[in-house]
N, CA, C and O atoms as a printed pandas DataFrame, in Angstrom:
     atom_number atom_name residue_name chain_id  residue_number  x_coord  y_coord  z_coord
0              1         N          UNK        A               1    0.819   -1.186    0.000
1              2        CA          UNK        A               1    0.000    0.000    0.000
2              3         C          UNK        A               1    0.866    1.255    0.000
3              4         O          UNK        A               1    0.500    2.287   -0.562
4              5         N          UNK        A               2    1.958    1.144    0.609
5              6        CA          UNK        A               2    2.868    2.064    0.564
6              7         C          UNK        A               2    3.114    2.860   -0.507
7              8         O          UNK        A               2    3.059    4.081   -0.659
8              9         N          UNK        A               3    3.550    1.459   -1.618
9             10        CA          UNK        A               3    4.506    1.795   -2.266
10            11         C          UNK        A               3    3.107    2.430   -3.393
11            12         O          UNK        A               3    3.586    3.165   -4.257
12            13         N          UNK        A               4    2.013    2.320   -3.480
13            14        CA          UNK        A               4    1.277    2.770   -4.048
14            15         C          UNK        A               4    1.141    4.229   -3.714
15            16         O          UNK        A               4    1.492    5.133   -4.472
16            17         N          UNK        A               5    0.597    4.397   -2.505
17            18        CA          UNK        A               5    0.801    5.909   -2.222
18            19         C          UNK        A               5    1.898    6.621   -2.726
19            20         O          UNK        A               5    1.758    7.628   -3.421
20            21         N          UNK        A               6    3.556    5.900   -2.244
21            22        CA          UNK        A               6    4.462    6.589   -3.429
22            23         C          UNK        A               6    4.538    6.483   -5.073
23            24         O          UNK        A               6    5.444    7.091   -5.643
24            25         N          UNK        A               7    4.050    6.086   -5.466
25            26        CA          UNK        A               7    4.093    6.310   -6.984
26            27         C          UNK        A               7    2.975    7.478   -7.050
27            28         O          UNK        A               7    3.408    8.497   -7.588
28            29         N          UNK        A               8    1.846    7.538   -6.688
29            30        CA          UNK        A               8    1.129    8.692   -6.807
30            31         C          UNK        A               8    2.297   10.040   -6.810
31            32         O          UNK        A               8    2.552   10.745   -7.787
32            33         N          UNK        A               9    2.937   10.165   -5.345
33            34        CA          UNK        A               9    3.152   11.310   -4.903
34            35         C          UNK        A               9    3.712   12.063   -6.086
35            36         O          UNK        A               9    3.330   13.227   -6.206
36            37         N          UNK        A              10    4.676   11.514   -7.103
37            38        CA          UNK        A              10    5.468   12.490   -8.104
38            39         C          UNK        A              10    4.223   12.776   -9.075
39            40         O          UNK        A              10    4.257   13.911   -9.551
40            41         N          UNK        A              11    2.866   11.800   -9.565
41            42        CA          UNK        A              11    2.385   12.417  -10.539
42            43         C          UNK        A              11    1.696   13.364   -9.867
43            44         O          UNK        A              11    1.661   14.457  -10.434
44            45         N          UNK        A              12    1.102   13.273   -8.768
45            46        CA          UNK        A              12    0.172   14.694   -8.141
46            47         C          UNK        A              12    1.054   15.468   -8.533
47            48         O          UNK        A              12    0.663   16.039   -9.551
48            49         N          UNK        A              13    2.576   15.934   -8.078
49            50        CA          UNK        A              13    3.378   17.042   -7.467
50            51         C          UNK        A              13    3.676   17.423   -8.991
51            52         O          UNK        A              13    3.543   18.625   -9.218
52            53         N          UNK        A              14    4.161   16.403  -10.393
53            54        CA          UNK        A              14    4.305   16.886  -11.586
54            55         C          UNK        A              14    3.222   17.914  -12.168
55            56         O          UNK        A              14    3.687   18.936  -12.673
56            57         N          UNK        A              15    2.203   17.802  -12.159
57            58        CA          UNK        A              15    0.767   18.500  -12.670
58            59         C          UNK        A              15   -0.343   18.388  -11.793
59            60         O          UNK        A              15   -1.178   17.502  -11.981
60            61         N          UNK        A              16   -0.404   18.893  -11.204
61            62        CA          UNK        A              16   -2.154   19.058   -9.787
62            63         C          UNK        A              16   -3.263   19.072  -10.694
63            64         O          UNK        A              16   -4.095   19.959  -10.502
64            65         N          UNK        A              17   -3.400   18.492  -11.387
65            66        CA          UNK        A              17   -4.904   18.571  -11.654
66            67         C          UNK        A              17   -6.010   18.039  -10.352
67            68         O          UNK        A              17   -5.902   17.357   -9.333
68            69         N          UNK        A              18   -7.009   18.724  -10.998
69            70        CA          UNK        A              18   -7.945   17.995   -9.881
70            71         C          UNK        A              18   -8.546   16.365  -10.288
71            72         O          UNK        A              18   -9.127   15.634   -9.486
72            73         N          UNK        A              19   -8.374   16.174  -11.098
73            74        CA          UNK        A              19   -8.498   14.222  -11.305
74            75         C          UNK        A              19   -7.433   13.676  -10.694
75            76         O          UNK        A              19   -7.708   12.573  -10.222
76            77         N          UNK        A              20   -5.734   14.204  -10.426
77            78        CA          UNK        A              20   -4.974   13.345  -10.242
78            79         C          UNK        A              20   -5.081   13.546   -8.127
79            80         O          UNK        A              20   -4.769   12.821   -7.183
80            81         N          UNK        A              21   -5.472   14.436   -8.221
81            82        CA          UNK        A              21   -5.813   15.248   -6.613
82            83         C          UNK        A              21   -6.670   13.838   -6.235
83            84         O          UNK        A              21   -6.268   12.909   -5.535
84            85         N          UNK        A              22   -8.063   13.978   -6.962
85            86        CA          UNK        A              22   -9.103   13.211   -6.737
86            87         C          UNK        A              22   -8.448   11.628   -6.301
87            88         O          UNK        A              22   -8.489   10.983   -5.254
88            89         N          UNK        A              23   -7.928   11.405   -7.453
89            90        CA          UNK        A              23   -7.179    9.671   -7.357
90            91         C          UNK        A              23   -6.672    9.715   -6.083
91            92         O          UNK        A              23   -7.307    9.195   -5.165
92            93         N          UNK        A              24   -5.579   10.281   -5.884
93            94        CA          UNK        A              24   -4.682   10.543   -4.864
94            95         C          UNK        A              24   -5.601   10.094   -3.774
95            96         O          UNK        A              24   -5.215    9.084   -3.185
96            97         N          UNK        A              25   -7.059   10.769   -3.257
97            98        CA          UNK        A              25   -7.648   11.294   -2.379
98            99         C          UNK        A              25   -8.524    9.827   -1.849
99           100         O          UNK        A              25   -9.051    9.584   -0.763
100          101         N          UNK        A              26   -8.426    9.039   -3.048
101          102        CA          UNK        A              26   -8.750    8.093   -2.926
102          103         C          UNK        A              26   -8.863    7.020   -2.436
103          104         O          UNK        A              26   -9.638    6.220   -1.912
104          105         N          UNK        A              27   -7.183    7.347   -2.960
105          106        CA          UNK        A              27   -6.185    6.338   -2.441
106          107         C          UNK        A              27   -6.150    6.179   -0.909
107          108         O          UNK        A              27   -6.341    5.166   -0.236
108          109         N          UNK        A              28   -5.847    7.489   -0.514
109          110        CA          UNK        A              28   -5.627    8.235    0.657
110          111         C          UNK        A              28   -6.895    7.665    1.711
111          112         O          UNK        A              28   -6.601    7.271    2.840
112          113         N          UNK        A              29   -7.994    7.666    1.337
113          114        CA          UNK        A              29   -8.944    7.213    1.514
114          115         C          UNK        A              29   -9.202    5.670    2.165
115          116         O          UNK        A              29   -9.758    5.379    3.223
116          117         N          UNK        A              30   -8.618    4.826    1.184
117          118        CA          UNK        A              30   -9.073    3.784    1.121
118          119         C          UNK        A              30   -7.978    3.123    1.981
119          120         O          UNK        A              30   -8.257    2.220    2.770
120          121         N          UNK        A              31   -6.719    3.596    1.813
121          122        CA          UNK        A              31   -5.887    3.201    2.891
122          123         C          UNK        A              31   -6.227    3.405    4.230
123          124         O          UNK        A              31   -6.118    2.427    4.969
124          125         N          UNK        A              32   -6.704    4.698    4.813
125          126        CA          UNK        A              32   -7.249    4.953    6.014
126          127         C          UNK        A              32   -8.662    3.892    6.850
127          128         O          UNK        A              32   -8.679    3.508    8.019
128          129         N          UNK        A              33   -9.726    3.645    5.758
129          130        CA          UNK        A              33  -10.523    2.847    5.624
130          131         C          UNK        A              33  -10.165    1.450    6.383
131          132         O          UNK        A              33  -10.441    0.897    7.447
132          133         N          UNK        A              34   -9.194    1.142    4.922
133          134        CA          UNK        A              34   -8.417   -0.091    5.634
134          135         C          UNK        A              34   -7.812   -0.570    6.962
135          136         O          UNK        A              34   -7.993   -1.667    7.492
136          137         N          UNK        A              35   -6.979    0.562    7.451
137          138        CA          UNK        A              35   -6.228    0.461    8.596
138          139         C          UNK        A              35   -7.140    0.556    9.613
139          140         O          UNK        A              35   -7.255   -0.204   10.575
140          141         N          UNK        A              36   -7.968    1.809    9.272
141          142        CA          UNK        A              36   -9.137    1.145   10.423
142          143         C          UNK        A              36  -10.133   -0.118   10.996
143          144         O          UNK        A              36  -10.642   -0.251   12.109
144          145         N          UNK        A              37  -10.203   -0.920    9.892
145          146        CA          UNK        A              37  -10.660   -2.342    9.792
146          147         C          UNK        A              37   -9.973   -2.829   10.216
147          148         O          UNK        A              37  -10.197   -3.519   11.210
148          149         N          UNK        A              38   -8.868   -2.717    9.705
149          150        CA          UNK        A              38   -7.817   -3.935   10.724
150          151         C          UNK        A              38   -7.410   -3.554   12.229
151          152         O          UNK        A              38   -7.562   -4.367   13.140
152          153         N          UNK        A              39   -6.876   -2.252   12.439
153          154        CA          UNK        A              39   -7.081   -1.595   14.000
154          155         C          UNK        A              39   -8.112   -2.714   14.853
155          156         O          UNK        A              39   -7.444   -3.188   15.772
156          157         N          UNK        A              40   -9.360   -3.223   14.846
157          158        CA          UNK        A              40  -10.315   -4.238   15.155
158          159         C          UNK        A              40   -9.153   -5.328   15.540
159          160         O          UNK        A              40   -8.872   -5.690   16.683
160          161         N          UNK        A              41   -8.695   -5.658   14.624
161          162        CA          UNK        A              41   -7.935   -7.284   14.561
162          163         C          UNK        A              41   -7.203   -7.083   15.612
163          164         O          UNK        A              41   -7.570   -7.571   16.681
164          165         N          UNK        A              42   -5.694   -6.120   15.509
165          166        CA          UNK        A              42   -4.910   -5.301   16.297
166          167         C          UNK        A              42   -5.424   -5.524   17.756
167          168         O          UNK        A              42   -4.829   -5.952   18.745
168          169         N          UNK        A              43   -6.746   -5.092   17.584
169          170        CA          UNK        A              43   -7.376   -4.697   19.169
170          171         C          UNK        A              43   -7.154   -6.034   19.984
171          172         O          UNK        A              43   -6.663   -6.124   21.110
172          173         N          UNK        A              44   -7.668   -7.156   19.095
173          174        CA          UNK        A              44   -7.954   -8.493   19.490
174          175         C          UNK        A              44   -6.616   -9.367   19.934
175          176         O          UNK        A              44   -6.706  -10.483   20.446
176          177         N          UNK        A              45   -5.261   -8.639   19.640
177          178        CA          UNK        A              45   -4.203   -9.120   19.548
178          179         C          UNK        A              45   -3.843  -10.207   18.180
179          180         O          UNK        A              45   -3.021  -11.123   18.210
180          181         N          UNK        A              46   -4.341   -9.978   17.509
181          182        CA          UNK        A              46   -4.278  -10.245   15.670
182          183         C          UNK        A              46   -3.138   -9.858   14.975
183          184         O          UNK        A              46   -3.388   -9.641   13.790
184          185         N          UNK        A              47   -1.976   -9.693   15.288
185          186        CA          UNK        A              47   -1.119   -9.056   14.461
186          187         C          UNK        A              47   -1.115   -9.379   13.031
187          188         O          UNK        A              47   -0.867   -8.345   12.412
188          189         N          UNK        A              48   -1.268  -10.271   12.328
189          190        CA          UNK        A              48   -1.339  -10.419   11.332
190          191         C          UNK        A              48   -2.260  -11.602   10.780
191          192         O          UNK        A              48   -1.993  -12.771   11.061
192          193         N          UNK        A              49   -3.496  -11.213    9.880
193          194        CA          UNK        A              49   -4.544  -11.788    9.461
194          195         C          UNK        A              49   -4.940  -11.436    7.910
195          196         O          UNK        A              49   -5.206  -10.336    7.425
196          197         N          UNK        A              50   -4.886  -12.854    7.229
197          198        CA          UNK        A              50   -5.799  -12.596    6.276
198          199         C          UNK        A              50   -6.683  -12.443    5.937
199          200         O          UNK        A              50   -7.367  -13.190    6.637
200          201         N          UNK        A              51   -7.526  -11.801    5.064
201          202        CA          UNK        A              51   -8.832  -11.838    4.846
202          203         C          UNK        A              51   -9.497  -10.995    5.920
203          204         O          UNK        A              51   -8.935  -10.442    6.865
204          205         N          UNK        A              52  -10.992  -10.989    5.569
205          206        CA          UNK        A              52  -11.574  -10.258    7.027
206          207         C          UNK        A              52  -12.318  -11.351    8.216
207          208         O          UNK        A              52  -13.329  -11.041    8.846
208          209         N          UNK        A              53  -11.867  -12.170    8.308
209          210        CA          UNK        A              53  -12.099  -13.517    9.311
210          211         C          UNK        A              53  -11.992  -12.995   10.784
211          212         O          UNK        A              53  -12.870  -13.177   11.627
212          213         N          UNK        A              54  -10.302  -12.030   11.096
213          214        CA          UNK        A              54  -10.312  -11.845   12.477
214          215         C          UNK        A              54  -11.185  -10.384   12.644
215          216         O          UNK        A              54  -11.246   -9.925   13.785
216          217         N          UNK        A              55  -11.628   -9.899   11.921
217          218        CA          UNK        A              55  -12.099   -8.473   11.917
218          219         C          UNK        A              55  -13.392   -8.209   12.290
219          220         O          UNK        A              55  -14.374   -8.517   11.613
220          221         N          UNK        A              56  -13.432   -7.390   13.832
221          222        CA          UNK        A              56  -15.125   -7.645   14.389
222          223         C          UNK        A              56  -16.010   -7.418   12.883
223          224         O          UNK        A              56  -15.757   -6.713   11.906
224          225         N          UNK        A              57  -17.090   -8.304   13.170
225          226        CA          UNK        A              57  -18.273   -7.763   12.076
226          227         C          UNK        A              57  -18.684   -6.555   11.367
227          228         O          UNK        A              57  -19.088   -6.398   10.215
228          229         N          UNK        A              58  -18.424   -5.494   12.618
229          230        CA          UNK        A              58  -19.449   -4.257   12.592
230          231         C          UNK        A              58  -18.551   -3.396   11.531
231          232         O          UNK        A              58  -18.922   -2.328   11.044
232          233         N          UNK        A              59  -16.765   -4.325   11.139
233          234        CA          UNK        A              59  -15.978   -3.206   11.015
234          235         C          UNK        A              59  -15.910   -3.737    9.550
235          236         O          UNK        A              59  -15.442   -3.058    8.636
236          237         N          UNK        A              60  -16.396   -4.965    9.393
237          238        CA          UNK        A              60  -16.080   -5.402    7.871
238          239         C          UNK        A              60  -16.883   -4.431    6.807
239          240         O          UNK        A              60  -16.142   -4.467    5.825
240          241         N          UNK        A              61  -17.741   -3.779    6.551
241          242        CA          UNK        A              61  -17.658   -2.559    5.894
242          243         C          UNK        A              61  -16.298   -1.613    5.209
243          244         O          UNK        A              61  -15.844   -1.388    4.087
244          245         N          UNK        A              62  -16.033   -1.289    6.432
245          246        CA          UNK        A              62  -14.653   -0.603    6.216
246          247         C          UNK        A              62  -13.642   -1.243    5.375
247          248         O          UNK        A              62  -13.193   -0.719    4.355
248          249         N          UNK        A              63  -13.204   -2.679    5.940
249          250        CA          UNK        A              63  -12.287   -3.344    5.091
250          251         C          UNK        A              63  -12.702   -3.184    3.436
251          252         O          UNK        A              63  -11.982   -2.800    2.515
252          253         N          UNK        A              64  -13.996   -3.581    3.408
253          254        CA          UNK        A              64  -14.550   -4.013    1.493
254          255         C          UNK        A              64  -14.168   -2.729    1.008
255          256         O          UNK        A              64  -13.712   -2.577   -0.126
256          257         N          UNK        A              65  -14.384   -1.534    2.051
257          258        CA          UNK        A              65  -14.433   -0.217    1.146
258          259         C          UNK        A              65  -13.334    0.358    1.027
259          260         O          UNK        A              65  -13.297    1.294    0.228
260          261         N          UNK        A              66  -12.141    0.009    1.741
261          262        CA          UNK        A              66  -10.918    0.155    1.671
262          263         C          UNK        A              66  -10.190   -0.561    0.568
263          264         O          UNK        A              66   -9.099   -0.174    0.148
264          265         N          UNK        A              67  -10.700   -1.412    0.201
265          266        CA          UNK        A              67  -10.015   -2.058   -0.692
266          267         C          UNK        A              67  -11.011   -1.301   -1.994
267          268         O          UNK        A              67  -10.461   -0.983   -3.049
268          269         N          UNK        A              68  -12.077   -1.132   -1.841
269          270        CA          UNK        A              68  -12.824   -0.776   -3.328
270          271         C          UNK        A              68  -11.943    0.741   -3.811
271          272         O          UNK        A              68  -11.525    0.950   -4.950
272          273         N          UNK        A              69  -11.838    1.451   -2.924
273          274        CA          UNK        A              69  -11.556    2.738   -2.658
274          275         C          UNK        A              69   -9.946    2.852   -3.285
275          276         O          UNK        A              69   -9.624    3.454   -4.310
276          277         N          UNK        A              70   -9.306    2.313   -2.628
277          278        CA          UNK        A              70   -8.065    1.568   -3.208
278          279         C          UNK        A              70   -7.897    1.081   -4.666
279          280         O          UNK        A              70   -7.125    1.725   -5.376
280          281         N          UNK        A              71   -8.347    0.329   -5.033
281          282        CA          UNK        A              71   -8.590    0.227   -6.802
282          283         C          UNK        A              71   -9.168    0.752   -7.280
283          284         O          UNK        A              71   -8.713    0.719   -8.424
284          285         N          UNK        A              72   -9.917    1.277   -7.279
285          286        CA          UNK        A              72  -10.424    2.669   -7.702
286          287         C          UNK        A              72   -9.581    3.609   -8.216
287          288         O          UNK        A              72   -9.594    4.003   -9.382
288          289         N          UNK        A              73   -8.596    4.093   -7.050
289          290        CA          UNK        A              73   -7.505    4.607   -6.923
290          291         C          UNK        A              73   -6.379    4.341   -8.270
291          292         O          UNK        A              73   -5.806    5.056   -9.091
292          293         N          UNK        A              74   -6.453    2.787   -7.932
293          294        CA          UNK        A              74   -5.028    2.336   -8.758
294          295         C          UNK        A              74   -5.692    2.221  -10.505
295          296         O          UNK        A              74   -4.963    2.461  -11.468
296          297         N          UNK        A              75   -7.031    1.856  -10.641
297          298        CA          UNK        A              75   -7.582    2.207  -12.019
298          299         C          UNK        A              75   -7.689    3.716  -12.378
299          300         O          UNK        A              75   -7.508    4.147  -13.517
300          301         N          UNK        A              76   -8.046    4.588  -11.140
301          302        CA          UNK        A              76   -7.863    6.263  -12.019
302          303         C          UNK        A              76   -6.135    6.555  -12.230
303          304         O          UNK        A              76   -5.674    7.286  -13.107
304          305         N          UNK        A              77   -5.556    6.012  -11.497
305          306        CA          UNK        A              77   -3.807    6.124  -11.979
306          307         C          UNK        A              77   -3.764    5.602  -13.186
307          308         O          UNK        A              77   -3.421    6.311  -14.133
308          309         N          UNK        A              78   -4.151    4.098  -13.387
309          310        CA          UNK        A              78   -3.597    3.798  -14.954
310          311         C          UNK        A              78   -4.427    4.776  -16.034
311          312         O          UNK        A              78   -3.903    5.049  -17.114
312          313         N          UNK        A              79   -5.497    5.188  -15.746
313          314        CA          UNK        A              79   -6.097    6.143  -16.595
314          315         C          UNK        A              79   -5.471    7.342  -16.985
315          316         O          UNK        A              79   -5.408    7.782  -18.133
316          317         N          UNK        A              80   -4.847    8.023  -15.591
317          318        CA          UNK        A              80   -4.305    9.015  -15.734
318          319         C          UNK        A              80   -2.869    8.945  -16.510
319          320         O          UNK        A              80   -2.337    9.945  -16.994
320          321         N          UNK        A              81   -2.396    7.828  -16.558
321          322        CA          UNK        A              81   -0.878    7.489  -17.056
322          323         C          UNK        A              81   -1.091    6.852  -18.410
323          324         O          UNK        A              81   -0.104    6.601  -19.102
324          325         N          UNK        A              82   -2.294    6.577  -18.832
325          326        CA          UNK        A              82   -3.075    6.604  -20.551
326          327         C          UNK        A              82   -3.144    7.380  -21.301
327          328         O          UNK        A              82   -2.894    7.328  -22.505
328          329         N          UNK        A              83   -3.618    8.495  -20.453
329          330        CA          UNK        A              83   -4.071    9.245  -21.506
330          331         C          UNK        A              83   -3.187   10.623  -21.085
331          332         O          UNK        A              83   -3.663   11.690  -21.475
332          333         N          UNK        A              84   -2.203   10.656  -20.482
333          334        CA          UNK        A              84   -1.412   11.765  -19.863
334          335         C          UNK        A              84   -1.545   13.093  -19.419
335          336         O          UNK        A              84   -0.773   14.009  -19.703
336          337         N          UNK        A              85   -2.607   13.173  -18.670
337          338        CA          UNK        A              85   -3.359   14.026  -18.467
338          339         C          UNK        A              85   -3.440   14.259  -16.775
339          340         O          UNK        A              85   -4.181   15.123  -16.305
């Protein structure tokens, strides 16, 4: 996830448009999403879990949308790196 957030950072900072803002925001988004879903697991003493199995119920929302939010993300990047804009 990291390394996703860094590849964004140079195309935002090359040209700010507001689509590449948007992606970014997304991204930004969906990572936060995520970490909060898993934070749950964390709580439980879960350090590391696949899937959303150890993740209270109430929080599995968050996980799906972290990840939707997230590709989302990584499909408006290849868009943006298509059509160079």
């Amino acid at each position: 996830m990291a390394l996703g957030v860094a590849l964004f950072i140079p195309i935002v900072s090359a040209a700010p448009t507001i689509a590449k803002i948007g992606v970014l925001m997304l991204g930004v988004g969906g990572v936060i999403s995520f970490v909060y879903a898993k934070l749950g697991a964390i709580s439980r003493g879960k350090y590391t879990s696949w899937g959303p199995a150890e993740i209270p119920g109430n929080l599995h929302k968050f996980y799906w949308a972290g990840y939707m939010l997230m590709a989302s993300s990584f499909l408006g990047l290849l868009a943006s790196l298509a059509t160079g804009k």
